[in-house]
C-alpha positions as CSV (number, residue, x, y, z in Angstrom):
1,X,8.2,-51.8,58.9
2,X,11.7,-50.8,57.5
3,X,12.2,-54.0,55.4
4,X,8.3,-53.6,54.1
5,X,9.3,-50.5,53.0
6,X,12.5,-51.2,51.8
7,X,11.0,-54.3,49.7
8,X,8.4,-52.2,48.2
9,X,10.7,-49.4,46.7
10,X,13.0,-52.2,45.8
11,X,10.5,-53.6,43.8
12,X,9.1,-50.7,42.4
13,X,12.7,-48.9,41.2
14,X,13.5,-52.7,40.0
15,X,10.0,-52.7,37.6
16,X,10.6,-49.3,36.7
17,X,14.2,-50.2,35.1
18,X,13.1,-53.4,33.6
19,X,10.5,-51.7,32.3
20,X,12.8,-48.7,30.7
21,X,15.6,-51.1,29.6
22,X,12.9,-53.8,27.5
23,X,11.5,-50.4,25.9
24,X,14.9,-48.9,25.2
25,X,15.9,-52.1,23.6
26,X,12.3,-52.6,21.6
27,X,13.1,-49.0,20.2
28,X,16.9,-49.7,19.7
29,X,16.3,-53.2,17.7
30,X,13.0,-51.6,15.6
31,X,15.5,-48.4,14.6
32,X,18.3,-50.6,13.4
33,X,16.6,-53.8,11.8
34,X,15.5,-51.6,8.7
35,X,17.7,-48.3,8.9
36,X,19.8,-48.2,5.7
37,X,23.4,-46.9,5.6
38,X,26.3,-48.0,6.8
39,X,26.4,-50.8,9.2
40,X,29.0,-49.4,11.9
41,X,26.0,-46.7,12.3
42,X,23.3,-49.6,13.2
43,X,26.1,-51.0,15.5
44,X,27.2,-47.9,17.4
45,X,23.3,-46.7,17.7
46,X,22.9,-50.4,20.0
47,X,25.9,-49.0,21.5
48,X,25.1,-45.7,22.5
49,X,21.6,-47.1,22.9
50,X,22.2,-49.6,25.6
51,X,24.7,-47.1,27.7
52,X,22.1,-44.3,27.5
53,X,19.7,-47.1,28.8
54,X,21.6,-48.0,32.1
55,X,22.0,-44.4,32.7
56,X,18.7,-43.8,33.1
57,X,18.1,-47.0,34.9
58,X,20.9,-46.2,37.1
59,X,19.3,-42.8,37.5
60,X,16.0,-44.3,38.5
61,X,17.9,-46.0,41.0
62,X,19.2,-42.8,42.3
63,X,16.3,-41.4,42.7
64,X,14.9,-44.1,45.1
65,X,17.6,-43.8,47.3
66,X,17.2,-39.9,47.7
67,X,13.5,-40.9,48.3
68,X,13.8,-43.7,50.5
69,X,16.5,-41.4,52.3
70,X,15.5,-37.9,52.5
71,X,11.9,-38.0,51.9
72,X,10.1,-41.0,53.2
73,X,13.8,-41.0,55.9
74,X,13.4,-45.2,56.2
75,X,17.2,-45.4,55.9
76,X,20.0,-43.9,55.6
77,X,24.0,-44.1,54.3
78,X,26.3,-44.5,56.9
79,X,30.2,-42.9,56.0
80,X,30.3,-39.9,53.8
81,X,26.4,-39.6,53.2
82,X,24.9,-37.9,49.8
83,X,24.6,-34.5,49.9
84,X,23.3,-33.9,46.4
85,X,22.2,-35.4,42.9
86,X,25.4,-35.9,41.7
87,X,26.6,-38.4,44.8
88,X,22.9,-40.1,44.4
89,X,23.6,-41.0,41.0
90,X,27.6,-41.9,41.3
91,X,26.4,-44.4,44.5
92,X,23.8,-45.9,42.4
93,X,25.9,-46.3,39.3
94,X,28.5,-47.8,41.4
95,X,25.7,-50.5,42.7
96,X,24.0,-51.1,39.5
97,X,27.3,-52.0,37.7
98,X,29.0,-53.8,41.1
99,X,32.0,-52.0,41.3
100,X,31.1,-50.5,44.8
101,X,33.8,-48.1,46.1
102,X,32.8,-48.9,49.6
103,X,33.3,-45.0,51.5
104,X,29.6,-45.2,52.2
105,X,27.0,-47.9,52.7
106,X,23.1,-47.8,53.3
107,X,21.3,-49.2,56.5
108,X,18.2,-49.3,57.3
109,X,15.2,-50.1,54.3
110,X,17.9,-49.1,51.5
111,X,19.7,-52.0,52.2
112,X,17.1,-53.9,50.1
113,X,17.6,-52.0,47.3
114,X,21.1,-51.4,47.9
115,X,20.9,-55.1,47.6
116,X,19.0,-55.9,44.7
117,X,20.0,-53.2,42.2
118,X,23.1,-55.1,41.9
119,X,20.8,-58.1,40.5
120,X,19.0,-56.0,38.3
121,X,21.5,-54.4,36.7
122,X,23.6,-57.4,35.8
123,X,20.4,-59.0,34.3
124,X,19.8,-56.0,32.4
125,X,23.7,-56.0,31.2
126,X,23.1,-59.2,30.1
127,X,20.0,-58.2,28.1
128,X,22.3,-55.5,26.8
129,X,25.0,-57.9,25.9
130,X,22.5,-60.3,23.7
131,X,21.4,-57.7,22.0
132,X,25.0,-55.8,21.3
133,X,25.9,-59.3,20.0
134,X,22.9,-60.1,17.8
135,X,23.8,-56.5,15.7
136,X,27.0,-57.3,16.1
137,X,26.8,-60.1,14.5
138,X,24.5,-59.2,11.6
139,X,26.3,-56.0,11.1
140,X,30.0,-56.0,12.2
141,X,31.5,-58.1,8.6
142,X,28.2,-58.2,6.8
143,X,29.4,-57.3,3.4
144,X,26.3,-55.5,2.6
145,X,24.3,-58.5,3.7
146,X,21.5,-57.8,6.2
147,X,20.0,-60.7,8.1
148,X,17.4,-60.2,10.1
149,X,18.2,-59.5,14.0
């Protein structure tokens, strides 16, 4: 029952962020293909687009361990175990971008999603990238010329 579990919050936290991230980059893309002004303001608004993005995909993240955790209790972290948002959030950041610090570790269902985030998040880096590079590339030594993204 665990790994049902576990699969189906996976899947749902994983939809969710896909979800955010192709609408956070839809918006991004339609807000700098016709903004006028200068073009380091189209590039840093991908930017700051993109981080603000994973945040809150990160932050979904978060918030299905602390539910898988401490409300529907089908796993827990073993080590130095969350005790508030902040930790949530750090641990999920940590897993989304792979770095992985290591002083704690899930068992139980939010193994699954410990597992997958790390998936999702370089995909959705990726995404990131191609679009960082496509503005970048239009914008960054343009000389007032604006191709199309």
């Amino acid at each position: 029952m665990r790994l049902a579990e576990g699969l189906m919050l996976a899947l749902i936290v994983s939809c969710l962020a896909v979800l955010v991230h192709y609408e956070a980059l839809r918006w991004i893309s339609a807000w700098v293909v016709d903004r006028p002004g200068a073009s380091r303001v189209r590039v840093l608004t991908v930017i700051f687009g993109v981080l603000a993005a994973h945040a809150v995909e990160a932050g979904l993240f978060a918030v299905g361990f602390w539910l898988g955790a401490d409300v529907l209790c089908f796993g827990r972290f073993v080590g130095r175990a969350p005790s508030d948002v902040f930790q949530y959030y750090s641990f999920a950041l940590e897993t989304y971008t792979t770095q992985s610090v290591g002083d704690l570790y899930p068992v139980g269902g939010l193994r699954l999603l410990a597992s997958v985030e790390p998936l999702v998040g370089l995909i959705l880096i990726g995404w990131s990238t191609t679009l960082t590079f496509m503005a970048m590339r239009r914008d960054w030594r343009s000389g007032g010329r604006r191709p199309a993204l």
